[in-house]
N, C-alpha and C positions, 0 to 999 in steps of 0.2 A: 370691708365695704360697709359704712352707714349709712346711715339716713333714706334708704331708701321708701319709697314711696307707692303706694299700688299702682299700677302701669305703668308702670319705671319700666326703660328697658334695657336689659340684659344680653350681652354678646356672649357668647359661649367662645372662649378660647380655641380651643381645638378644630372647631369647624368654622365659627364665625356666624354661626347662627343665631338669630334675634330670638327671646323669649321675655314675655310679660309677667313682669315679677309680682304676686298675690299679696303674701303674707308671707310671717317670718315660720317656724315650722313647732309643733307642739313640746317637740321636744327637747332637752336639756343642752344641746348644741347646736348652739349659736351660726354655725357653719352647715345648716341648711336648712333652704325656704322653699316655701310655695311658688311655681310658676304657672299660667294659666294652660299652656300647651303640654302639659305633662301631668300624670296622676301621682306622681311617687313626689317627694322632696327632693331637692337637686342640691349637690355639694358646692357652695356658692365661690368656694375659692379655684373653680373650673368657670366662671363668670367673671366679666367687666361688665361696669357700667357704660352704655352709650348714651354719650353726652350730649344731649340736642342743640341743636345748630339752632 
């Protein structure tokens, strides 16, 4: 998933739960970022992007 964007939003697989994407994350892997509704980095490939209508 690229280009995303800050308040970009993010479906979480598993449940289907909306999260607002921050930033990409400090660390050396690429596969996880900042979301606003969580303190920890989230593993982005448990995320899709929702597409706005």
């Amino acid at each position: 998933m690229t280009n995303l964007k800050k308040g970009d939003k993010l479906r979480r697989i598993s449940d289907g739960k909306l999260f607002t994407y921050l930033s990409s994350d400090d660390s050396d892997d690429e596969n996880y970022v900042h979301v606003e509704e969580m303190l920890v980095p989230v593993y982005l490939p448990d995320f899709e992007k929702e597409e706005s209508e």
